[in-house]
Every structure is written in C-alpha cells, then in structure tokens.
TORLUM-591396 format. One record per residue: residue in one letter; x, y, z of N, C-alpha, C, O in turn. Coordinates in steps of 0.001 Angstrom, whole numbers, padded with zeros to 6 digits, always signed. Example, Ala and Ser with C-alpha at 12.3 -4.5 7.8 and 13.67 -1.06 7.14 Angstrom:
2
A+013190-005690+007800+012300-004500+007800+013200-003300+007800+014236-003319+008465S+012850-002250+007080+013670-001060+007140+012900+000030+007870+013409+001138+008039
***
This chain:
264
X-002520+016769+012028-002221+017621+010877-003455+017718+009974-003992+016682+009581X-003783+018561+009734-004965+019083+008859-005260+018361+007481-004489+018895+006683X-005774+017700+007027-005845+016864+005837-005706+018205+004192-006414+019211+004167X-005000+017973+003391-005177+018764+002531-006264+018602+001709-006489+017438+001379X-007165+019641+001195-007934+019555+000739-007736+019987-000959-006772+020702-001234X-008465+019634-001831-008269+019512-003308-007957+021166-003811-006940+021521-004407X-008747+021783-003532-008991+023136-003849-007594+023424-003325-006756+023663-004195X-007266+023440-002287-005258+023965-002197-004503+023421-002890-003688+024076-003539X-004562+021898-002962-003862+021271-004017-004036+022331-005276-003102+023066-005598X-005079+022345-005837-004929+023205-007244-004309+024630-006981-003474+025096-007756X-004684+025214-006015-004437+026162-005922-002508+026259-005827-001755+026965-006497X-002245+025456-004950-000514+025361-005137-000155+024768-006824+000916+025085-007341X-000857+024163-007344-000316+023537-008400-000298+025036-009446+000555+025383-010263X-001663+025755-009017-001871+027087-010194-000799+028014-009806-000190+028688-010636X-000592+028043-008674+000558+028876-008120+002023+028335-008505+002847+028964-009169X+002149+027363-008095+003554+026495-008828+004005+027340-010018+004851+028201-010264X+002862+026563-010740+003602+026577-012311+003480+027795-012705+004118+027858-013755X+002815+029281-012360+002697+030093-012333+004552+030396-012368+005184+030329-013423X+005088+030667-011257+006121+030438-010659+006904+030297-011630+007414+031298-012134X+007216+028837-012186+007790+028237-013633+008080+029093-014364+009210+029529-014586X+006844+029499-014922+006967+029903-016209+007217+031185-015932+008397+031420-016192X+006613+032191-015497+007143+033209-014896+008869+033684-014741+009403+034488-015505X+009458+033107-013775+011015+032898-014038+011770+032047-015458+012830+032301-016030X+010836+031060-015705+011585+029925-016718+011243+030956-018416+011994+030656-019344X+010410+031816-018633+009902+032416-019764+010635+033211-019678+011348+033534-020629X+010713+033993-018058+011452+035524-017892+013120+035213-018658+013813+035882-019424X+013288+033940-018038+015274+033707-018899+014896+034039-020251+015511+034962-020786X+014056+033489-020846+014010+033154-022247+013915+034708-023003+014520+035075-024010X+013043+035401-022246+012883+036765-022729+014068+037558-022708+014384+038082-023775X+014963+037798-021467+016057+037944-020852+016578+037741-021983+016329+038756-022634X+017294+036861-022758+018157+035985-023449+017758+036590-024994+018523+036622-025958X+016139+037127-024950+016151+037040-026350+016041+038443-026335+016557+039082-027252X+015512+038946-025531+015739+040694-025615+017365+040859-025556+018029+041403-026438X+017819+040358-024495+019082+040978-024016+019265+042252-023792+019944+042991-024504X+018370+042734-022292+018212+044298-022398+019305+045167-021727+019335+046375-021961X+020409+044447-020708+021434+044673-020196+022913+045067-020894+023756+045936-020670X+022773+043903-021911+024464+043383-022211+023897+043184-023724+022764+042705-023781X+024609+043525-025095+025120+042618-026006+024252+041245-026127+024478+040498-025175X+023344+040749-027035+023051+039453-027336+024121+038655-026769+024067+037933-025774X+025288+038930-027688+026209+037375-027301+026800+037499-026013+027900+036995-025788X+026042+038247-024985+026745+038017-023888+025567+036682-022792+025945+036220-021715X+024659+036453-023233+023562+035603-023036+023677+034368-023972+023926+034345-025177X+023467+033497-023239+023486+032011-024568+022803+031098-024015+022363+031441-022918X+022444+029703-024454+022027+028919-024302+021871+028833-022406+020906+028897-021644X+023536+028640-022186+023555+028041-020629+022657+028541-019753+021993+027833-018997X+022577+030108-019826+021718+030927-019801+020637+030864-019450+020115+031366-018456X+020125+030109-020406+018144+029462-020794+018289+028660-019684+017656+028858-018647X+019268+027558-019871+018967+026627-018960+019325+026376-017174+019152+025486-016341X+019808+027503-017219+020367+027599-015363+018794+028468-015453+018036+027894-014672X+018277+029317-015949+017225+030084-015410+015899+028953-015762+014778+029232-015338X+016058+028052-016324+014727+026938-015815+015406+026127-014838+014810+026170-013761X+016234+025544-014823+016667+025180-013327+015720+025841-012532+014611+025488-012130X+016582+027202-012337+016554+028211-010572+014528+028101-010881+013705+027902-009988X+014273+028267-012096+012334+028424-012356+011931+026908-011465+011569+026870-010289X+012116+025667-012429+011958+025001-010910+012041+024468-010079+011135+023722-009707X+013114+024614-009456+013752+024348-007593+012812+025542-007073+012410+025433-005915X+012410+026697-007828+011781+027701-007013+010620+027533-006643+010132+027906-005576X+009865+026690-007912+008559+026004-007901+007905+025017-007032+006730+024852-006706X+009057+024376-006736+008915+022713-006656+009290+023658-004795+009053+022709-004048X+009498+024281-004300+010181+024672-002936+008960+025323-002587+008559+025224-001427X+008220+026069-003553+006601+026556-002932+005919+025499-002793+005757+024925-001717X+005483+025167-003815+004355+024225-003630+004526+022860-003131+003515+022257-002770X+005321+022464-003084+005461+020982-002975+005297+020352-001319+005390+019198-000900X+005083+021339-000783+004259+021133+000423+002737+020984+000407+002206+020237+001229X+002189+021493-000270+000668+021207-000332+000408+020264-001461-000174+019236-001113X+000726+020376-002848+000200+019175-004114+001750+018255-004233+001903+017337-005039X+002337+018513-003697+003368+017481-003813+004448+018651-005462+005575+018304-005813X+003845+019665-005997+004486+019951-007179+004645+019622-008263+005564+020046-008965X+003674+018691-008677+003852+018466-009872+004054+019321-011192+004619+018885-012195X+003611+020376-011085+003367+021164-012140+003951+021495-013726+004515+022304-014464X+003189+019893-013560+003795+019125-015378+002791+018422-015116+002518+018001-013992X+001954+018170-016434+001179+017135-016975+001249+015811-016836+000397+014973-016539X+002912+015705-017211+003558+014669-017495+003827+013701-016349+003831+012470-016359X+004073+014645-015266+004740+014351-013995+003383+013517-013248+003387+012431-012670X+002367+014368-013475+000926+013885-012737+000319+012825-013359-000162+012014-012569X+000139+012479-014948+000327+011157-015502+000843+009906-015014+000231+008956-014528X+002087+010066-015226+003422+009024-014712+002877+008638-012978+002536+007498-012661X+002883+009630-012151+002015+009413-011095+000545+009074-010629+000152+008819-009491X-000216+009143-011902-001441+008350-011701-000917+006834-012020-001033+005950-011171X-000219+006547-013552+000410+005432-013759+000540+004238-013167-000089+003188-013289X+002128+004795-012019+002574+004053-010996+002754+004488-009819+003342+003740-009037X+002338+005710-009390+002605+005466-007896+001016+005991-007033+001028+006668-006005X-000251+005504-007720-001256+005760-006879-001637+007029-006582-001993+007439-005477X-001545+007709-007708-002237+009812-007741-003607+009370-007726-003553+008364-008433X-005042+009528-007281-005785+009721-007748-005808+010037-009539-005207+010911-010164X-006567+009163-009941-007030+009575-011544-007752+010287-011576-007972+010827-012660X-008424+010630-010538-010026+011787-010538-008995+013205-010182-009642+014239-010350X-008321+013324-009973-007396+014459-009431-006712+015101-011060-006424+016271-011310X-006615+014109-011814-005422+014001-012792-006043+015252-013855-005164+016071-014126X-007625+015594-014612-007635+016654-015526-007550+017585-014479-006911+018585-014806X-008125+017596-012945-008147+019089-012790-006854+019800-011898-006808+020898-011344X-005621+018492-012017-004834+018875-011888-003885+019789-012819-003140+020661-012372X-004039+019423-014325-003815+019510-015639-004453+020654-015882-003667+021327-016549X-005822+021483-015649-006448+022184-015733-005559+023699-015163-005366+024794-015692X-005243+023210-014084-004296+023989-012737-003204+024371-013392-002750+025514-013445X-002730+023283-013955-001185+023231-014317-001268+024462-015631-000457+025387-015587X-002357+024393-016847-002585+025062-017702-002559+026333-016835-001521+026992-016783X-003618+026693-016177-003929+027741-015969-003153+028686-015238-003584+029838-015185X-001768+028318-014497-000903+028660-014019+000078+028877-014920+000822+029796-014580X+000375+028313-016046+001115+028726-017224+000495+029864-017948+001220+030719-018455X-000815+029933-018031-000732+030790-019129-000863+032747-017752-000534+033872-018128X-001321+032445-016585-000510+033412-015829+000744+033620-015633+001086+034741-016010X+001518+033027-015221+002757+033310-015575+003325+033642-016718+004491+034036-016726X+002383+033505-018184+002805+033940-019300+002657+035515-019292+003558+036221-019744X+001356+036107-018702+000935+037347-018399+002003+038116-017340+002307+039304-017449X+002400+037409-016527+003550+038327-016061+004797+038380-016063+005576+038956-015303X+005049+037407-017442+006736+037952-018203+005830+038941-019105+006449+040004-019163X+004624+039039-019834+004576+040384-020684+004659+041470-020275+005182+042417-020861X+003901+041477-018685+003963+042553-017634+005545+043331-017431+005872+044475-017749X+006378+042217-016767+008017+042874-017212+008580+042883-018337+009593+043577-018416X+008216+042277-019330+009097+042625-020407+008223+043493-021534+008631+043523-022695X+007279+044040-021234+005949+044712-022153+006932+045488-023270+007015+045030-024409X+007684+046710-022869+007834+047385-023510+009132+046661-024715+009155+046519-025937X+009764+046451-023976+010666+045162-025146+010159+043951-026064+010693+043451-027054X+009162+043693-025528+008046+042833-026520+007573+043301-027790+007865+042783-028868X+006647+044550-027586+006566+045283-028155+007055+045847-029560+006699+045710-030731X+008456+046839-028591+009421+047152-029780+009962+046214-030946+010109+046395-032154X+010245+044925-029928+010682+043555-030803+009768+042962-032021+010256+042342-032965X+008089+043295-031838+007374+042910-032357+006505+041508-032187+005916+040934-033103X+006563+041084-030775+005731+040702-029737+006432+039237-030306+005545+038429-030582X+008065+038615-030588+008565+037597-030343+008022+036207-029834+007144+036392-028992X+008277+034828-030087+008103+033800-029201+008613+033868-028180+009124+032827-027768X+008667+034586-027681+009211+034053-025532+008274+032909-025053+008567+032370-023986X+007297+032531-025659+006379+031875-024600+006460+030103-024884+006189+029308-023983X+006846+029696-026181+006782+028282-025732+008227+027933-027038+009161+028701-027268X+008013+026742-027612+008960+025745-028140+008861+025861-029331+007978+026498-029906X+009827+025210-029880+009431+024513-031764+009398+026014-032744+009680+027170-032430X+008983+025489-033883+009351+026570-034635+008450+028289-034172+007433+028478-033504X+009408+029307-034902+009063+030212-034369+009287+030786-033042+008655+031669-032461X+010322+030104-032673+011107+030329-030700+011660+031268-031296+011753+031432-032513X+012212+032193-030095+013417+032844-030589+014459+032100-030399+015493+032687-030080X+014485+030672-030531+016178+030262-031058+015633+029067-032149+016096+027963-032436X+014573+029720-032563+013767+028719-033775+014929+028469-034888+015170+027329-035287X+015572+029512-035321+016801+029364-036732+017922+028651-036107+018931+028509-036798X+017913+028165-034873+019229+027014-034454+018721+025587-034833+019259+024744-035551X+016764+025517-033712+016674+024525-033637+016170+023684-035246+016555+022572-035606X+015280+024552-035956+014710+024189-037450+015285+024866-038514+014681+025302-039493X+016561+024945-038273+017089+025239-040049+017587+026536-040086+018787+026643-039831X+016860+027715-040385+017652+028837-040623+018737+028900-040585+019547+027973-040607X+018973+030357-040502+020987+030500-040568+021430+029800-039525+022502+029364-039944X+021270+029336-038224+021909+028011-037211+022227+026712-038157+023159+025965-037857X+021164+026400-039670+021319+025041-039867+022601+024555-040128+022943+023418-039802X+023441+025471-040785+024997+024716-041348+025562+024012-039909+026012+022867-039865X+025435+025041-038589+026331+024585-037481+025432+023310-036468+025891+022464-035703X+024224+023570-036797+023303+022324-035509+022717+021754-036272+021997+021055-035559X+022389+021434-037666+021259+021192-038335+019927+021202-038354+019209+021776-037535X+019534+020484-039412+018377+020790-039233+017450+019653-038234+017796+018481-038090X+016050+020347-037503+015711+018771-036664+014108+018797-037238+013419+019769-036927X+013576+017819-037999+012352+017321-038201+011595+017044-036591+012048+016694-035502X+010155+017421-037121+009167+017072-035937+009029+015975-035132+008689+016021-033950X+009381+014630-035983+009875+013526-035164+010757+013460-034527+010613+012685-033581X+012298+014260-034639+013107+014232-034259+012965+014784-032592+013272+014320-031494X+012195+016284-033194+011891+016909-032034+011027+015911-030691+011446+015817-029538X+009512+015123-031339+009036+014155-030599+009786+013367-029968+009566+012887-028856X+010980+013149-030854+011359+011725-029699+012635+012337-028800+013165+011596-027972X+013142+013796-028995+013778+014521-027997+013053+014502-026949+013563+014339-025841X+011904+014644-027103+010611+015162-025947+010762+014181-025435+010930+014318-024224X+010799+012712-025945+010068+011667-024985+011396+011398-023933+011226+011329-022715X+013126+011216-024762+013644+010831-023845+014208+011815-022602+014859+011443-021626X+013704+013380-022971+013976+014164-021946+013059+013928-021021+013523+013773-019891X+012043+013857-021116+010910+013861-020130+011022+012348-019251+010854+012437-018035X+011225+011338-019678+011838+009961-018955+012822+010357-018271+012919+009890-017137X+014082+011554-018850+015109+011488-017703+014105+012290-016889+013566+011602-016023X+013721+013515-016929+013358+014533-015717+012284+013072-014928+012953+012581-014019X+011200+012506-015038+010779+011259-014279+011893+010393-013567+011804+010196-012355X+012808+009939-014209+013552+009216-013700+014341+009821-012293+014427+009185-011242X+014893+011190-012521+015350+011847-011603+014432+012431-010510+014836+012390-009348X+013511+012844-010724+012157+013314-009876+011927+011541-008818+011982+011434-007593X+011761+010777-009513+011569+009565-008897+012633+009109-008045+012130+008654-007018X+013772+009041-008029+015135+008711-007298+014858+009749-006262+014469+009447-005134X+015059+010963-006651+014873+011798-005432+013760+011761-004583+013871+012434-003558X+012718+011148-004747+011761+010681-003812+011626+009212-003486+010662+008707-002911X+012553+008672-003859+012557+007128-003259+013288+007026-002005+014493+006822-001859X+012711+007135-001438+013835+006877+000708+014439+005284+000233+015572+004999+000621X+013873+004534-000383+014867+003071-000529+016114+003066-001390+016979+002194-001300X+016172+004440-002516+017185+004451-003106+018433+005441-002146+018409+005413-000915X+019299+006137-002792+020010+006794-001975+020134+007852-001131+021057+008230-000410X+018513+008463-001451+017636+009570-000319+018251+010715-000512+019419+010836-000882X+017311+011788-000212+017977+012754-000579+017679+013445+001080+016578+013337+001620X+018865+014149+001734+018837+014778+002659+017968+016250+003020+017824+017165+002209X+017414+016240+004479+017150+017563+004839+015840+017858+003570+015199+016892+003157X+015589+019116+003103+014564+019428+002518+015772+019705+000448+015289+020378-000463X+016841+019166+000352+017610+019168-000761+016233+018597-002758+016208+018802-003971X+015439+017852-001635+014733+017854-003272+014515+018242-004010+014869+017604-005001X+013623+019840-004351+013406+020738-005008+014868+021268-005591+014892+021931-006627X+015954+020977-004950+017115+021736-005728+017637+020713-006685+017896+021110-007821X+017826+019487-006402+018037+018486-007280+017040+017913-008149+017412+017033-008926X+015686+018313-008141+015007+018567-009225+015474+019415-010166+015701+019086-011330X+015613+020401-009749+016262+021343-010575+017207+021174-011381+017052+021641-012510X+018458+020467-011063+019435+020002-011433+019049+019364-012660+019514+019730-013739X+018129+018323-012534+018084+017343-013122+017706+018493-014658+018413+018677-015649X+016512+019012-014359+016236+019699-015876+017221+020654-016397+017185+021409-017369X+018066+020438-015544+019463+021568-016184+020405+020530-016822+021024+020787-017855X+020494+019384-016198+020818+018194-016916+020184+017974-018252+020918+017712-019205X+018968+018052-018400+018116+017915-019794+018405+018781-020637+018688+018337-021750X+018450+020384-020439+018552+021067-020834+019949+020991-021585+019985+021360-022759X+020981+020578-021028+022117+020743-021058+022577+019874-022019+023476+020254-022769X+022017+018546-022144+021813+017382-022897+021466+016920-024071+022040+016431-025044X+020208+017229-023706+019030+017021-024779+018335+017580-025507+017606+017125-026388X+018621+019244-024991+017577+020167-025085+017312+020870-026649+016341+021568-026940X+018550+020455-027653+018797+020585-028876+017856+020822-029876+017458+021890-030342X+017516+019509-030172+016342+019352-030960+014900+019861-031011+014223+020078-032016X+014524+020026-029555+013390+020914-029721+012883+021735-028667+011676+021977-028659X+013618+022194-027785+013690+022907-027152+013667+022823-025822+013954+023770-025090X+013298+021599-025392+012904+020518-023872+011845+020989-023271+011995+021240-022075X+010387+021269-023926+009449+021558-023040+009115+020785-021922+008522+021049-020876X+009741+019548-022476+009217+018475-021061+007945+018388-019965+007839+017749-018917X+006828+019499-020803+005936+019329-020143+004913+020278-020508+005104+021489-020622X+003691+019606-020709+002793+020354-021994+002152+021326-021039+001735+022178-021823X+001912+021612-020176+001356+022727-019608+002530+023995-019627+002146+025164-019666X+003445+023778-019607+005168+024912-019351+004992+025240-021318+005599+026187-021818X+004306+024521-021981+004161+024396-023523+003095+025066-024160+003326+025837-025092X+001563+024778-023613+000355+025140-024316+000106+026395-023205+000015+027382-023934X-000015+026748-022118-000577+027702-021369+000154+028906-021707-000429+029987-021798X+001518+028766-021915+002224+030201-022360+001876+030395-024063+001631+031504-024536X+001895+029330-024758+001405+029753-026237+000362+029907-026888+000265+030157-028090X-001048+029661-025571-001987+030345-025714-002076+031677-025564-002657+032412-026363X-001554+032014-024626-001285+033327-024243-000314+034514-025117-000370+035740-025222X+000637+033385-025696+001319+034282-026657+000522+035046-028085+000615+036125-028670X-000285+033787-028225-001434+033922-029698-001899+034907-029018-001329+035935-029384X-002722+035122-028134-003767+036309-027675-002978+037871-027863-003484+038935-028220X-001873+037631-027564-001298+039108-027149-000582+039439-028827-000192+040575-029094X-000501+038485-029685-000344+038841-031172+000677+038500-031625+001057+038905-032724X+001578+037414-030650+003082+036560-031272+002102+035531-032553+001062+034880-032445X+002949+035771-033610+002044+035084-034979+002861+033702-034609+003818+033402-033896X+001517+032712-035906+002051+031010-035568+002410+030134-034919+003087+029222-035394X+001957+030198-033356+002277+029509-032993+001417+028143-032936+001887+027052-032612X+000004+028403-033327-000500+026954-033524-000282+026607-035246-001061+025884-035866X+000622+027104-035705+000277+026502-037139+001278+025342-037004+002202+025186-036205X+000878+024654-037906+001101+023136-038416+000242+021969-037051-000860+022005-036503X+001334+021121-036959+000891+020369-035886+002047+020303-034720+001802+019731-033658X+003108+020814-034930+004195+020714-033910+003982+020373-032555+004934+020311-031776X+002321+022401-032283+001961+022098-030901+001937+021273-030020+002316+021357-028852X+001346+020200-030744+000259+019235-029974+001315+017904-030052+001027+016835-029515X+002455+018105-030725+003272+016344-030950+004186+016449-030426+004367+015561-029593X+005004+017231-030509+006250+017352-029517+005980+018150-027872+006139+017447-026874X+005639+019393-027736+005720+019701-026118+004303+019083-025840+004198+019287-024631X+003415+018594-026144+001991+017603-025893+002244+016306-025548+002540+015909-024420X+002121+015651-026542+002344+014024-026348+003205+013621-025982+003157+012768-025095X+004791+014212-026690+006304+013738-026226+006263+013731-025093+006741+012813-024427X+005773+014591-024675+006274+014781-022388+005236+013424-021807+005563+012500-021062X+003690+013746-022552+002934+012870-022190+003566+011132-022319+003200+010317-021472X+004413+010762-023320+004689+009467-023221+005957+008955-022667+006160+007815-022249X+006974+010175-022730+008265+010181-022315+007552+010026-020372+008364+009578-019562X+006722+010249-020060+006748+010608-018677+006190+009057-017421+006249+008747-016231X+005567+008410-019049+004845+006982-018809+006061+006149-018922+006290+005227-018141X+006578+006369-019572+008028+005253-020198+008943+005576-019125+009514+004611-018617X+009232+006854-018619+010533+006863-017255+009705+006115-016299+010288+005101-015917X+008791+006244-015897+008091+005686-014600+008163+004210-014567+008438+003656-013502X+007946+003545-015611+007631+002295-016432+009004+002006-016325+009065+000882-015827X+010097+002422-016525+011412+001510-016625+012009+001788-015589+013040+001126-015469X+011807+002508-014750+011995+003015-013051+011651+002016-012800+012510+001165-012568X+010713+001781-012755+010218+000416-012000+010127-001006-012220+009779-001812-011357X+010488-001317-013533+011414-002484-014149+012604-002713-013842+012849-003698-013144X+013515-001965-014232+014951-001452-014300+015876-001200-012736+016991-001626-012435X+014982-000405-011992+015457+000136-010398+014923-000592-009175+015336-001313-008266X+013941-000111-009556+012366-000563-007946+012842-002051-007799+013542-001994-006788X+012854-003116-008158+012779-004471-007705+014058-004651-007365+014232-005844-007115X+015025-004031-007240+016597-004025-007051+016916-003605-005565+017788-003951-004768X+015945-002788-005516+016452-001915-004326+016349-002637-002710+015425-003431-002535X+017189-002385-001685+016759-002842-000458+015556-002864+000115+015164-001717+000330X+014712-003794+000496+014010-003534+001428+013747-003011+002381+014702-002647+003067X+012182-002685+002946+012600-001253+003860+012419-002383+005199+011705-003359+005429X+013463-001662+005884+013103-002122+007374+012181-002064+008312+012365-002621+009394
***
C-alpha cells in the first residue's frame, strides 16, 4: 500500500473541513435566511442535524487519507496522547484554517443574493453577533435563555469539545466496544449532534477553532461587521476547543484506557 504522503494529508484535511463548513454554515444560513418556509418553520434542531450530516460527510471523505481531523482541537489532543506527529500539528492547523475559510466562500456563493439583501448577516462563526446572537447574549431571547457571559461561553467550549474527544476516541478504540464495518464517521456525527443538542446553549458549540476563525475571517472580508471586536474570538471558539480537547483525551485515558481488556 502506498505510504501517504504529507501534502495529501493536507490536502484531505483542506478538503475535509472545506466540506464542514460548507454544509455546517450552509444549515446556519438556511435557518437564518429561511428562504423556503416561514422562519419558525426552521429552529435550533435544525442547526444541529445539519452539522451532524456536515461532519459524518467530512469525516467519510477524508478520513481515509489524514485520518479527518479537521479540528484544531482534535489534532492537538492527538499530538497529546496518541502519537500525531507534532511537526504535522501547525500545518495541519494551517489546512484546517484554510479549508474553513473556503468553505466560507461557498456558502456566500449559494446564499449571495440572500446575504446581501439581509445585509451580509453572521452565518459564518459563533458568539456575539450570530444570527441567534439575541438567544445566546441577551437580547430579546434573554428573559427565556438568559443571559451567557464570555466565561460562561469558555467553559461551554471546553466541556463540549472533551465530549466530541471523548466520543471520537471510543469510536476508534478496537479495545473498547468497536465500532462496526466503516459506521465511524456516522457516529462521529452523532456525537456533535449530541453536543449540539446538549451543550450547545451558551455559546454556540464551535468546538473547534478552525470551523470558528476561517469562516469569520472570511465573513470580515465580505463586510459582516464585528466579528473580531472584543476578545470573544480568540477565548471561547480558540482556546475553549483548544483545552476542552487536551482535558477529553487526558481523562480518556485516566478514567477509560487502563480499564479496558487487553488486546489479544
């Protein structure tokens, strides 16, 4: 079998997350345009079955050539503890960016003219200024969800991103309960529909700073206002995924790994 070489690795990883965000932005746009049906015929669940299907779709391309990481977080946690190359790790991250902020370019591509009219909306990343920014920080949502401070949001980040690790990790452990046939990529999926479904409250579950900074670079360019103001950017869909992703791996392997059967 042909050894994979680095340059495909990136190249599936740029393609991956491409992928992601692409479908996982397209819900969000979907949801916030609502160009079919009535707003309230779109809601939350909505958001989060269409990052699901974004990535089982992802994780089913690529994950034959880079394994799929296409999270920051994910490739971290895997330099961590399970032996990624560290020399692999920025220009994997590099990949991962640069595949987000394409896939940011082709939800504007389908949704251009609704962007537009709307007045070029957050579709592209988290935290204040989303289009479900007045649920998650206060506005008219605050009486019914309240309000969620930036810490709050940070430490949403960290324990979503530990579950999506935790679950990503089970499903690739053959010593735990294995997952059949080629079923991984769909129960990945699951799992962030689990997060979503869960956790996703407080700040939106970027769970992973490339699905975070590559689309809201891209959003700034094309003329969505604020999205780097304050510090939100960089503390909640940045660091939160970044430490939430060290801490699942880290108690995976405290907590699970030394428990498990030995392999035969």
């Amino acid at each position: 079998m042909k050894k994979q070489s680095l340059t495909g690795e990136l190249l599936a990883e740029i393609f991956g997350t491409f992928i992601l965000i692409l479908l996982g932005d397209g819900v969000v746009a979907n949801v916030g345009l609502a160009p079919r049906l009535a707003a309230p015929a779109y809601n939350w669940n909505t958001i989060t079955f269409g990052w699901a299907m974004a990535v089982m779709v992802a994780v089913y391309v690529a994950g034959g050539v880079s394994g799929a990481h296409i999270n920051p977080a994910v490739t971290l946690a895997l330099a961590v503890k399970r032996g990624f190359s560290w020399a692999k790790v920025i220009p994997y991250w590099i990949a991962q960016i640069v595949g987000a902020f394409l896939g940011a370019l082709g939800v504007y591509l389908v949704y251009m003219n609704g962007l537009q009219a709307a007045g070029m909306p957050n579709v592209w990343c988290t935290g204040p200024g989303s289009v479900f920014g007045q649920a998650f920080w206060g506005g008219a949502g605050a009486a019914a969800t309240g309000t969620y401070s930036l810490i709050n949001a940070f430490i949403a980040e960290i324990f979503g991103t530990a579950v999506l690790l935790w679950g990503v990790l089970a499903v690739g452990d053959k010593r735990n309960l294995g997952v059949g046939a080629n079923l991984g990529p769909l129960l990945v999926g699951l799992v962030v529909l689990g997060v979503g479904l869960t956790l996703g409250g407080p700040s939106g579950y970027a769970i992973n700073p490339a699905r975070d900074f590559g689309p809201r670079l891209f959003g700034a360019i094309v003329g969505t206002k604020g999205l780097f103001d304050g510090a939100y950017w960089i503390v909640a869909p940045i660091l939160g995924p970044l430490i939430g992703g060290v801490i699942g791996v880290l108690l995976y392997d405290w907590l699970i790994t030394p428990f498990l059967p030995k392999e035969g």
